[in-house]
C-alpha positions as CSV (number, residue, x, y, z in Angstrom):
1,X,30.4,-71.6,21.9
2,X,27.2,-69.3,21.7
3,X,28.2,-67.7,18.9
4,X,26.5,-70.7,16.1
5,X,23.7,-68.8,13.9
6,X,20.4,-70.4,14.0
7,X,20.4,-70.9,10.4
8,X,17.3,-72.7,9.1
9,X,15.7,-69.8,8.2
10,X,13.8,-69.4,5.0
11,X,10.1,-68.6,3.8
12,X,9.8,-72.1,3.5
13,X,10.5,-73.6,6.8
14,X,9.6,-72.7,10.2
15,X,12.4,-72.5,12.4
16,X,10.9,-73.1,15.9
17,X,13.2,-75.7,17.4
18,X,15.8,-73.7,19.2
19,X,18.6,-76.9,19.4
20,X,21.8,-75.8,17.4
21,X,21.6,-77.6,13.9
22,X,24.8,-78.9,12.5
23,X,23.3,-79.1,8.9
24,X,25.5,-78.0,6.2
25,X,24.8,-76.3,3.1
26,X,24.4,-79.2,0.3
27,X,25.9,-77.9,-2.8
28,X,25.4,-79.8,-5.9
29,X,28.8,-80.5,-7.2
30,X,27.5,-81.1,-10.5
31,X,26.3,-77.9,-10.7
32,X,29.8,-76.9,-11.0
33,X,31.0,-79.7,-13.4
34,X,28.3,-80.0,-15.5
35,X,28.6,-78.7,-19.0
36,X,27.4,-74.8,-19.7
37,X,23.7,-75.2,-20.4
38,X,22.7,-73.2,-24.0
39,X,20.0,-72.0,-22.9
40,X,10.7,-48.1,3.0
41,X,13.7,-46.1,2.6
42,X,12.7,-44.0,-0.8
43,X,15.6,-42.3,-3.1
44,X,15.7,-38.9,-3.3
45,X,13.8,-37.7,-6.7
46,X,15.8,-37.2,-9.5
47,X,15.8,-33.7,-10.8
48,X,15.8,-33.9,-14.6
49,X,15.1,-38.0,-15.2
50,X,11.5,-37.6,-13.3
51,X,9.9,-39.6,-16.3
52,X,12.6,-42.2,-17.1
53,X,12.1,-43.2,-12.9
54,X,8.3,-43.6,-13.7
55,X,8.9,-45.8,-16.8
56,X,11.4,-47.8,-14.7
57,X,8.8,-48.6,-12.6
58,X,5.8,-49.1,-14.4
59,X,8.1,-51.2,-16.9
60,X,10.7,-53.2,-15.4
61,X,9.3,-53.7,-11.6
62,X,8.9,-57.7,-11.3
63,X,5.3,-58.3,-11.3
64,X,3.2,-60.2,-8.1
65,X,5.4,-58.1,-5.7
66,X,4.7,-59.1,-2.2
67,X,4.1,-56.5,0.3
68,X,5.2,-56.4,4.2
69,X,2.8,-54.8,6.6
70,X,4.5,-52.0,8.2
71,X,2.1,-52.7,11.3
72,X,5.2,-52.4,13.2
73,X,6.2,-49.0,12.1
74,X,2.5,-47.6,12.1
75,X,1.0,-49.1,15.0
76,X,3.5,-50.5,17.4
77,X,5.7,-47.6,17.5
78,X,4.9,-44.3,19.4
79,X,5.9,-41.2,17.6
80,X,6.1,-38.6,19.7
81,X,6.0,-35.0,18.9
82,X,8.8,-33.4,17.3
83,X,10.9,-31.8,19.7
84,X,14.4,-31.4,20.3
85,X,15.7,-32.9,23.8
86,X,16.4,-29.7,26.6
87,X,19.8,-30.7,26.6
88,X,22.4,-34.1,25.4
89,X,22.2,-37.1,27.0
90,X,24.7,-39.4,28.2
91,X,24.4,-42.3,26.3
92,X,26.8,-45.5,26.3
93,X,26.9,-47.8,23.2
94,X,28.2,-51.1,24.1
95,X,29.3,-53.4,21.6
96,X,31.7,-56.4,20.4
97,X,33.1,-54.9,17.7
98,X,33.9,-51.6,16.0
99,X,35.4,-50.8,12.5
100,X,38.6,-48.6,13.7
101,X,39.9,-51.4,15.4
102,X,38.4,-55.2,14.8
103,X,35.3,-55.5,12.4
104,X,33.9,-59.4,11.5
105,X,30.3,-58.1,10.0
106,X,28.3,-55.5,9.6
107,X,28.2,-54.5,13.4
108,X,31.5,-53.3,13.2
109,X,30.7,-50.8,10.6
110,X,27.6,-49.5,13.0
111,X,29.7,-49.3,16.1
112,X,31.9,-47.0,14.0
113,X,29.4,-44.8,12.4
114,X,26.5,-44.5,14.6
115,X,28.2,-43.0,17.8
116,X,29.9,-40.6,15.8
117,X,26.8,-39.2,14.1
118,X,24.6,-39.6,17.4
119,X,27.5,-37.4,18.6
120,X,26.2,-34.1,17.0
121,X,23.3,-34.1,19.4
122,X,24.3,-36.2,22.6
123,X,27.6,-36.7,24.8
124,X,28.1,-41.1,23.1
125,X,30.7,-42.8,24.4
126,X,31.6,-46.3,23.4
127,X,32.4,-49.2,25.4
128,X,34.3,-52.6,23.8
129,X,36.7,-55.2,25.4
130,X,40.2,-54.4,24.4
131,X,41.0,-57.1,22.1
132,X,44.3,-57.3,20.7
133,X,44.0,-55.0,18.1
134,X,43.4,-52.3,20.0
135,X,46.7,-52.7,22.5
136,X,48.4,-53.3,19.2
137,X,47.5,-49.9,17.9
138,X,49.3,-46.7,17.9
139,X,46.2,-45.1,20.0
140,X,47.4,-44.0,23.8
141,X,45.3,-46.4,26.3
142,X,44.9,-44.2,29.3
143,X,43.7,-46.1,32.5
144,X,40.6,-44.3,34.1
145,X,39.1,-47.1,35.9
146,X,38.7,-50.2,37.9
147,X,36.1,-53.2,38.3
148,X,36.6,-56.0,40.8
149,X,35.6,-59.8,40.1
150,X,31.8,-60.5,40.5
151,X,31.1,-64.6,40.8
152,X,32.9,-66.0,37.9
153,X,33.9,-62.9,36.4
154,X,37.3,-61.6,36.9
155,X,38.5,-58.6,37.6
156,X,39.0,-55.8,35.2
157,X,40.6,-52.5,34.5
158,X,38.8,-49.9,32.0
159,X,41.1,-48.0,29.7
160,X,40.2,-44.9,27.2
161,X,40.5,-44.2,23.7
162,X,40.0,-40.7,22.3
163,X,39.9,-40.5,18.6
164,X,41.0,-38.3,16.3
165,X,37.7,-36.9,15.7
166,X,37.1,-37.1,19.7
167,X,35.0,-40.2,19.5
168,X,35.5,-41.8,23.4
169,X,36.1,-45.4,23.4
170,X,36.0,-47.4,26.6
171,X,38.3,-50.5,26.5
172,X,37.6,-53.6,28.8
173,X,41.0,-54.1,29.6
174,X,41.2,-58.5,30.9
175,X,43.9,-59.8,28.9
176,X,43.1,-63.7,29.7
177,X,39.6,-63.2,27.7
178,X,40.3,-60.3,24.9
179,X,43.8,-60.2,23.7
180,X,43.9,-63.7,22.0
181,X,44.6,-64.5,18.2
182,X,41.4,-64.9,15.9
183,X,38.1,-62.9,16.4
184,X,36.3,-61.3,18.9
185,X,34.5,-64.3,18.9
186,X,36.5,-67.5,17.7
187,X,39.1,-68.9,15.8
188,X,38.2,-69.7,11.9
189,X,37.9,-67.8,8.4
190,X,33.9,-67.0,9.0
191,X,35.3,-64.9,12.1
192,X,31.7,-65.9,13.8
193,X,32.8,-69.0,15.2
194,X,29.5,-70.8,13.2
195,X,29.7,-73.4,10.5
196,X,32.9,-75.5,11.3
197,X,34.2,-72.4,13.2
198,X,34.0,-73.5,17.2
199,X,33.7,-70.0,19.0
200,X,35.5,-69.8,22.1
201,X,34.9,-72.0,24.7
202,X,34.4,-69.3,27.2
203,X,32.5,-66.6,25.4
204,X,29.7,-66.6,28.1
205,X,32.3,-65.5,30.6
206,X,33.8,-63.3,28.1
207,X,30.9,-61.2,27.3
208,X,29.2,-61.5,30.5
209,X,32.1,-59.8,31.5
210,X,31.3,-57.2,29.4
211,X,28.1,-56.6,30.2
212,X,28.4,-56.5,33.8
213,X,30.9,-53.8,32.9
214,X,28.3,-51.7,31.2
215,X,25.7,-52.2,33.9
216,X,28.5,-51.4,36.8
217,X,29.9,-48.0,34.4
218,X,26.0,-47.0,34.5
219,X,25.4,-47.7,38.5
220,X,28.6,-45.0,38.9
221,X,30.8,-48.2,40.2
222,X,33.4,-47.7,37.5
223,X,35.3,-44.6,38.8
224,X,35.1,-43.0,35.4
225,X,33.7,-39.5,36.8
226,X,31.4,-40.2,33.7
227,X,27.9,-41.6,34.0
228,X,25.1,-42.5,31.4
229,X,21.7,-41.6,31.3
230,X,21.0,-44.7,28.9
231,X,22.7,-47.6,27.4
232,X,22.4,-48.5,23.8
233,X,22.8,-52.0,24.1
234,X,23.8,-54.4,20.4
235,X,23.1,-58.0,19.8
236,X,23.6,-60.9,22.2
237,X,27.2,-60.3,23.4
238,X,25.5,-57.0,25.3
239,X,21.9,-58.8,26.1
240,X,22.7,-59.8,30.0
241,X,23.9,-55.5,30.6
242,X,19.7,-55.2,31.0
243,X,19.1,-58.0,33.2
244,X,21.9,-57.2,35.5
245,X,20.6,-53.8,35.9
246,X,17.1,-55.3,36.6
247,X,18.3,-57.5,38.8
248,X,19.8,-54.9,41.2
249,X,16.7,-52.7,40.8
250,X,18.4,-50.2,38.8
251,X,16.7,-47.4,37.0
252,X,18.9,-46.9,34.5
253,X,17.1,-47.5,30.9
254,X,18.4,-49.6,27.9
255,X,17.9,-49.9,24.4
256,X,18.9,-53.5,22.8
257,X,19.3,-53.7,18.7
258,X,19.0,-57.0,17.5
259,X,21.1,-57.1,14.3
260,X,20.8,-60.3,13.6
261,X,18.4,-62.5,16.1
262,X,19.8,-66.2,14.6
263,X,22.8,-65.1,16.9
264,X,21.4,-65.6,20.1
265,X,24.3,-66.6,22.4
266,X,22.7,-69.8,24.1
267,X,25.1,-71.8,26.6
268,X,24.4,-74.7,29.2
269,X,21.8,-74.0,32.0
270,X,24.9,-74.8,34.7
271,X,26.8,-71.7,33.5
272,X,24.5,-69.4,35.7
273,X,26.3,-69.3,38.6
274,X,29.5,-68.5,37.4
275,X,27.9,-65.5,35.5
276,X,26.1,-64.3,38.7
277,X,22.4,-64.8,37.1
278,X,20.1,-65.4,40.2
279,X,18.6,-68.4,40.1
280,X,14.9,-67.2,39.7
281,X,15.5,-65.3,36.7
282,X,16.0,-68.4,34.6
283,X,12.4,-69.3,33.7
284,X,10.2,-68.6,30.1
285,X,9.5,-65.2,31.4
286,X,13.5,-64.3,31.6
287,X,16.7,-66.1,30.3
288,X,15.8,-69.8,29.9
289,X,15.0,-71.0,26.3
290,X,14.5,-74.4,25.7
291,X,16.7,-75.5,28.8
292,X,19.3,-73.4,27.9
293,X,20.4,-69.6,28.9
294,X,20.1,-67.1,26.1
295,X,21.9,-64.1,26.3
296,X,19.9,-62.8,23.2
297,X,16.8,-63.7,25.3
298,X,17.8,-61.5,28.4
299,X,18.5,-58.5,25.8
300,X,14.9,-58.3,25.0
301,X,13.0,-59.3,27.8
302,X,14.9,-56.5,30.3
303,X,15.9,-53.8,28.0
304,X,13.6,-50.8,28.0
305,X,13.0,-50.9,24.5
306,X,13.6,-53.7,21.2
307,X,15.5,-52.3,18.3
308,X,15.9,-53.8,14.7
309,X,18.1,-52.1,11.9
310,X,15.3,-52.2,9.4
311,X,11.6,-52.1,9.6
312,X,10.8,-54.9,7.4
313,X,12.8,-57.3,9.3
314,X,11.1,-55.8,12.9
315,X,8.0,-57.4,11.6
316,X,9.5,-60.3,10.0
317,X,10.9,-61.2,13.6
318,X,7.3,-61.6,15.3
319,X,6.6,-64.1,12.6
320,X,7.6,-68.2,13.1
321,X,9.5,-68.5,9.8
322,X,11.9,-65.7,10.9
323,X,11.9,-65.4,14.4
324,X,14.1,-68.0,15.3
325,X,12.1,-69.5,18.5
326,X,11.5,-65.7,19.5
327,X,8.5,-64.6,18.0
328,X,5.4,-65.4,20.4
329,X,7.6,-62.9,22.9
330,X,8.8,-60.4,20.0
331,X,5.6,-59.7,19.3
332,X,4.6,-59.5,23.0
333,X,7.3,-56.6,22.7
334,X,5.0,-55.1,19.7
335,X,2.1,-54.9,21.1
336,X,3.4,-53.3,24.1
337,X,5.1,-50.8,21.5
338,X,8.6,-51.6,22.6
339,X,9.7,-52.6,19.5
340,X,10.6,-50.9,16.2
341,X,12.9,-50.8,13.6
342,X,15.3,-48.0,12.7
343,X,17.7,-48.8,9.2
344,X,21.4,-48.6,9.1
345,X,23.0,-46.4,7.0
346,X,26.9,-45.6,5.5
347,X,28.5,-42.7,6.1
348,X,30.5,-40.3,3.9
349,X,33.8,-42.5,2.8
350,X,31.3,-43.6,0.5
351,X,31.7,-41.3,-2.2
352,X,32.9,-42.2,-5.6
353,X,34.2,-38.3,-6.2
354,X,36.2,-38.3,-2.9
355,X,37.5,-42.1,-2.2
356,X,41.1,-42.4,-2.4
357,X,41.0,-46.2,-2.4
358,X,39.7,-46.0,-6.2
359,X,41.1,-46.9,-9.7
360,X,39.6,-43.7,-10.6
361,X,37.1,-41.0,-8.9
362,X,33.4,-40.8,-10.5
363,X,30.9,-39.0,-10.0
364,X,27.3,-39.7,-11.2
365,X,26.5,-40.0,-14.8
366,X,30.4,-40.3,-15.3
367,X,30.7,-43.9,-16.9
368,X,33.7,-43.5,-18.0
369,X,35.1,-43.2,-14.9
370,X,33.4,-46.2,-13.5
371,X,34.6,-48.3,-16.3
372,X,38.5,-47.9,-15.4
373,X,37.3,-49.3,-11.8
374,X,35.8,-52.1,-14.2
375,X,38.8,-53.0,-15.9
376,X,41.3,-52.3,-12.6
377,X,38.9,-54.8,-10.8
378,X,38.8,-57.7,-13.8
379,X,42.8,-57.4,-14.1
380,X,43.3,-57.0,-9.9
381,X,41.4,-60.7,-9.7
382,X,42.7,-62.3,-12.8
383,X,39.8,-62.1,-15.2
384,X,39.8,-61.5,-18.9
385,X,38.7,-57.9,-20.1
386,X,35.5,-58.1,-21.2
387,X,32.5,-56.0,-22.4
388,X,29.5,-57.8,-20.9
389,X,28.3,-57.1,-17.4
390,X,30.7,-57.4,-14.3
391,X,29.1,-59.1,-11.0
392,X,30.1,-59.2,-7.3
393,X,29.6,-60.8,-4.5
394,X,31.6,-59.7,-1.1
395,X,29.8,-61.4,1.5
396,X,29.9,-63.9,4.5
397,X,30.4,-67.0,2.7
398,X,27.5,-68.5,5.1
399,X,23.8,-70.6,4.3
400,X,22.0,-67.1,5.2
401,X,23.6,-65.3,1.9
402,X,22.7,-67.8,-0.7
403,X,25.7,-68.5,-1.8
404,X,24.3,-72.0,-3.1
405,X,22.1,-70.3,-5.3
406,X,24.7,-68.5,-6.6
407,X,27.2,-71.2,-7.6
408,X,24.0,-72.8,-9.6
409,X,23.4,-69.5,-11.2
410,X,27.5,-69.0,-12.2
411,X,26.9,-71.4,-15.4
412,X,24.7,-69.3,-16.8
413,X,25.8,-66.1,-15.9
414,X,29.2,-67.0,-17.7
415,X,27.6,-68.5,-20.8
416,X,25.5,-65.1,-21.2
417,X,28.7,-63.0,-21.3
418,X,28.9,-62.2,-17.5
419,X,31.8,-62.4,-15.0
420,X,32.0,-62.8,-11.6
421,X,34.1,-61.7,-8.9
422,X,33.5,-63.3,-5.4
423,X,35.1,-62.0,-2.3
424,X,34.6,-63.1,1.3
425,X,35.3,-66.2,3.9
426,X,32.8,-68.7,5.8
427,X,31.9,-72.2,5.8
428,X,35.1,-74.0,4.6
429,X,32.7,-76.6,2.1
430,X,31.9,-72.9,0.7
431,X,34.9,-71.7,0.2
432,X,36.2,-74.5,-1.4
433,X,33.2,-74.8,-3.8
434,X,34.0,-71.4,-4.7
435,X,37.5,-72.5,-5.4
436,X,36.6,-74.9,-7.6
437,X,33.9,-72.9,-9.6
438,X,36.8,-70.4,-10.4
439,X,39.5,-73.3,-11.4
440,X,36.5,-74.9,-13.9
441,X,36.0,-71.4,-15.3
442,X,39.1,-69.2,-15.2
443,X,39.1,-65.5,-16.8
444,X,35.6,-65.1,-16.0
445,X,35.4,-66.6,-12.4
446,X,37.0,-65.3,-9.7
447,X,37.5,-66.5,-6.4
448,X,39.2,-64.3,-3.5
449,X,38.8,-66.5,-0.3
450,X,39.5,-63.3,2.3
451,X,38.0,-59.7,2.8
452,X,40.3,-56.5,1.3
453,X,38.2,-53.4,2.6
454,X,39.9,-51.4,-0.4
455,X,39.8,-53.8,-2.7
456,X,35.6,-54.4,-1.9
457,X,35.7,-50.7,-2.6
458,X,37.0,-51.3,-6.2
459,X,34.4,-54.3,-6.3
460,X,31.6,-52.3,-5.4
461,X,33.0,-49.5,-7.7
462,X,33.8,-51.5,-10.9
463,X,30.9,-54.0,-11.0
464,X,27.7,-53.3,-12.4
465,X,25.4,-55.8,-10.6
466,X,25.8,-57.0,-6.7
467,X,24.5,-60.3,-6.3
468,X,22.9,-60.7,-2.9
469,X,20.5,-63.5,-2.8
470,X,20.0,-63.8,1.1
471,X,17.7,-66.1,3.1
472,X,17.1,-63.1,5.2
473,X,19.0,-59.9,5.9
474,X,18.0,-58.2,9.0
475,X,19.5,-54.6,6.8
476,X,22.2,-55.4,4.9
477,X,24.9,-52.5,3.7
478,X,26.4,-54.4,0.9
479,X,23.5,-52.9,-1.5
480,X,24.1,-49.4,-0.2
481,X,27.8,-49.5,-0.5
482,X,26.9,-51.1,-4.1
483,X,24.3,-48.5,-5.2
484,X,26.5,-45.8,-4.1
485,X,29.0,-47.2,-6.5
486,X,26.4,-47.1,-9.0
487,X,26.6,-50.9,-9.0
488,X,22.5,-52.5,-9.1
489,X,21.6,-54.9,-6.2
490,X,20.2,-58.0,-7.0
491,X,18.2,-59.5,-3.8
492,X,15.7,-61.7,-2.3
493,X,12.8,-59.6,-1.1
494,X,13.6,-59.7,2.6
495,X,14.2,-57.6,5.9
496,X,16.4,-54.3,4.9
497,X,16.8,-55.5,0.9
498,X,13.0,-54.7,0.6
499,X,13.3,-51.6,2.5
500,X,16.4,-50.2,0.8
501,X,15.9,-51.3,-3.1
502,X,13.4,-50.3,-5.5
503,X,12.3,-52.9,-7.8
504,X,13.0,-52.0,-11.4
505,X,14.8,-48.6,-9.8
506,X,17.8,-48.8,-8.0
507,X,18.3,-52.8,-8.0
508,X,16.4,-55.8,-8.8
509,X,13.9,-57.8,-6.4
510,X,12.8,-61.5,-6.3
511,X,10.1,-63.0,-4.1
512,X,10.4,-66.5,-3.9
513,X,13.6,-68.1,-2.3
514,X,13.9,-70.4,-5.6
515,X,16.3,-70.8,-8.1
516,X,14.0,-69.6,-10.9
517,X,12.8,-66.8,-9.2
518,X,16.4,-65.8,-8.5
519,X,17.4,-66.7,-12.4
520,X,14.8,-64.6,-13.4
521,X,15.6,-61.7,-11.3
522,X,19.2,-61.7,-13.1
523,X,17.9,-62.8,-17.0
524,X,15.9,-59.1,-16.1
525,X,19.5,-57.4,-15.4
526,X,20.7,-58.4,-18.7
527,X,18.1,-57.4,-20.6
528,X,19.0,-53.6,-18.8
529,X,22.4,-54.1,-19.2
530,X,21.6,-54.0,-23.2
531,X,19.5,-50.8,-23.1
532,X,22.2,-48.1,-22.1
533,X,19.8,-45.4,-21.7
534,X,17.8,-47.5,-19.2
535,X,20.8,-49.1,-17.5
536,X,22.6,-45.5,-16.7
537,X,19.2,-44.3,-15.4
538,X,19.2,-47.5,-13.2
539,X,22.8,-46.9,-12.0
540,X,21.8,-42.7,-11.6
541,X,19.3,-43.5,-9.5
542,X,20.8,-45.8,-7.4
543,X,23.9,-43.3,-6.6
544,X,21.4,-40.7,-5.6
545,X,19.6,-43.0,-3.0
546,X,19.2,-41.3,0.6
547,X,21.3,-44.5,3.1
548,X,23.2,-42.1,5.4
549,X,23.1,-42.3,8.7
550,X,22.2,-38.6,9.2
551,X,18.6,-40.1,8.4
552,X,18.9,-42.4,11.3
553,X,19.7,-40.0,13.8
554,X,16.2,-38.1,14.3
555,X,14.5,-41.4,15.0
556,X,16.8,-42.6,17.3
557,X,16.3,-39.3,19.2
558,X,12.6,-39.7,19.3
559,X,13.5,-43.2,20.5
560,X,15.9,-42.1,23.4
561,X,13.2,-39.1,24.5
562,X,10.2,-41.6,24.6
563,X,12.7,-44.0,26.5
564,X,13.9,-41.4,29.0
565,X,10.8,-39.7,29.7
566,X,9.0,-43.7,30.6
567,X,11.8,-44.6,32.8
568,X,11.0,-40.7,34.1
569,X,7.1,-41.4,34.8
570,X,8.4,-44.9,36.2
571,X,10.5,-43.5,38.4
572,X,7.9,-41.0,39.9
573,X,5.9,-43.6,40.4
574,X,7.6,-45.5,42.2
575,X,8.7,-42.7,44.6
């Protein structure tokens, strides 16, 4: 419950009524019976292959390329001058998920990375509920501190986690809400409780527990002995922390990233009580959309400042076709320049010289190398070895990610010489399709109905092209892990696609969300896959893109300062 994706979302179709659609994704069987038809974040500069780039990108770049306005970068967003804070600040990143322990999506990989390199400049502490993974573990849970029931919320103890590498991880220790089988958010393969997945029927509770506890942990109500100067707030599960804060007439300042706004946690009006939401904050001008309570509403409308992990899909989100009901007060947020967007990025374990988890190490310009991850990955899921191009998906088999357009593309792709590796879970109708496109053509379809983080490592480090056609992709870090690998992204021209791959440079960009325009986009990786000189230069560049976090962390300082020093001026105001 809460947890279903708003999921009409395309370029085509605006997406302004909020009710829950129980649409499917309608995929032509006889695509898959049918008989095979015959027919901005820039890359560093490359040191000795200047030229080749330039003719990549005069030559190969797809042509009528549509441009974003960075509006929301360049006007909306305040950039102080550069100066390094007097001292670290306490800063408490609350989350639902975390890569160490429990992951479902790209969140997890965030919760992991980000605090840890936030923590060369500021004292970040995380804070999660302590599902069963974590008590499962073979970390010591120390107990530090205590939180008594507040209206339908029950009591609580909080627990803490030190990581090898020192990382501090807060646990919400409530066994009747955390340590249950499935995922932090339901039971089901998509692990999002969306699609046929129900989420739990108590998720309100469950993360309004949750973000209570952050809000109480910041007040100094926690017994911790530990006390944050600001709260880094992520996606819905986290949105009420702000408003309970606002509520009490705190001080404390927030930050709320939306990574993916058709998540918006929206439950029954009736439920406000129970959750201790006073009656006059639901109205348009706090939680209430539509007649319901939105979580993901609350996030932005009390958090000190609107965060978005790229900033392509920052303005995309103050737009009807993408803003999922949100918009008119996402760009409200804009304009008031309390909204911006900051990428994701990956962090070291993705280095083809240095991952263990490899067939074989490579390094850049070392083919050889990447071709025994090639041939481990075709004989790991079952394929024939083959010399034409290698693609992969690993992906939430969901309507956002195009798998549809996929599947119609397979035939094709086969007939050309190309195989295809598909790895992830979702929407059962998807998986099954998938299934049954592998079954109708075996040795050069595969199907793996799951998620293997080593074995996506081989994926990423054996194919050569990553097909990742979605609807929209708030930042996506499939394509990085994939250009790391050396392996070419193949996207729709959308949110943190646009803004991490360079047409005709390190991937492959279409702008229409249409079959043809998608078809096209791959008939252009072919025709590179047959010039080896161009092709290697492609995969070169790629591996020498800029995606790690460390560029994240100065404008995420600039953000916290700015942040800080309003609530600051508030403050003395007020006083």
């Amino acid at each position: 419950m809460g947890n279903v994706a708003l999921h009409d979302i395309t370029t085509t179709k605006r997406n302004l009524n909020p009710s829950i659609s129980d649409d499917v994704v309608q995929i032509d069987s006889s695509a898959i019976d049918a008989p095979i038809a015959t027919s901005p974040v820039a890359i560093a500069p490359l040191t000795s292959e200047g030229p080749v780039r330039e003719a990549l990108k005069h030559g190969y770049q797809e042509h009528g390329t549509r441009k974003h306005s960075k509006s929301i970068v360049n006007r909306n967003v305040k950039q102080p001058p550069e100066k390094t804070l007097e001292s670290p600040q306490r800063i408490l990143f609350v989350t639902s998920e975390i890569a160490d322990f429990v992951k479902v999506g790209g969140l997890g990989d965030v919760s992991s990375a980000l605090p840890r390199a936030l923590a060369t400049h500021h004292d970040v502490r995380v804070l999660i509920p302590a599902y069963r993974e974590m008590i499962e573990s073979e970390h010591q849970i120390e107990p530090v501190g205590h939180l008594a029931a507040f209206a339908g919320l029950p009591a609580c103890d909080i627990g803490k986690i030190t990581c090898d590498d020192g990382l501090i991880i807060y646990v919400l220790l409530c066994p009747e809400l955390y340590q249950r089988e499935g995922t932090p958010y339901g039971r089901g393969s998509s692990g999002y409780g969306d699609g046929q997945d129900e989420g739990w029927d108590d998720n309100d509770i469950r993360f309004a527990r949750l973000s209570r506890a952050a809000a109480d942990i910041a007040l100094g109500n926690a017994g911790l002995g530990w006390q944050p100067q600001l709260l880094h707030l992520n996606d819905w599960q986290c949105g009420l922390t702000a408003g309970y804060l606002h509520w009490q007439g705190a001080s404390v300042p927030s930050v709320f990233t939306i990574h993916n706004l058709a998540y918006q946690g929206l439950f029954d009006a009736s439920r406000c009580e129970m959750l201790g939401i006073p009656e006059e904050a639901f109205h348009i001008e706090g939680v209430e959309f539509y007649g319901n309570l939105s979580f993901m509403k609350a996030g932005i409308v009390y958090a000190s400042h609107v965060t978005t992990v790229s900033a392509t899909y920052a303005q995309e989100i103050t737009t009807p076709d993408f803003g999922c009901g949100l918009d008119g007060l996402l760009r409200c947020k804009a304009e008031a320049e309390q909204l911006c967007g900051i990428p994701n990025g990956i962090d070291d374990s993705w280095d083809p010289r240095t991952d263990i988890h490899l067939a074989q190490a490579f390094s850049y310009n070392d083919w050889r190398g990447k071709r025994v991850n090639a041939d481990y990955a075709r004989r790991h899921f079952g394929l024939a070895a083959g010399q034409g191009p290698l693609f992969a998906v690993v992906s939430r088999l969901v309507h956002q990610k195009g798998l549809d357009l996929t599947i119609e593309a397979a035939k094709t792709i086969v007939h050309a010489g190309g195989q295809i590796i598909f790895m992830g879970s979702g929407e059962h109708h998807v998986e099954e399709a998938l299934r049954k496109l592998a079954a109708r053509f075996p040795g050069a379809i595969a199907a793996y109905i799951g998620f293997d983080e080593y074995q996506a490592r081989c994926l990423f480090a054996g194919s050569d092209f990553l097909l990742m056609p979605s609807r929209f992709e708030p930042c996506g870090l499939s394509q990085m892990y994939a250009q790391r690998f050396g392996s070419l992204p193949i996207a729709y021209r959308t949110g943190g696609l646009a803004d991490t791959i360079e047409d005709g440079v390190t991937g492959f960009l279409f702008n229409d969300m249409e079959f043809s325009s998608y078809m096209k986009s791959i008939q252009r990786a072919f025709t590179v896959f047959k010039s080896t000189e161009l092709f290697n230069a492609m995969r070169g560049a790629a591996m020498m893109g800029r995606y790690h976090w460390r560029q994240s962390i100065e404008p995420y300082n600039r953000l916290y300062q700015q942040v800080l020093e309003k609530q600051g001026e508030k403050t003395q105001v007020i006083h």
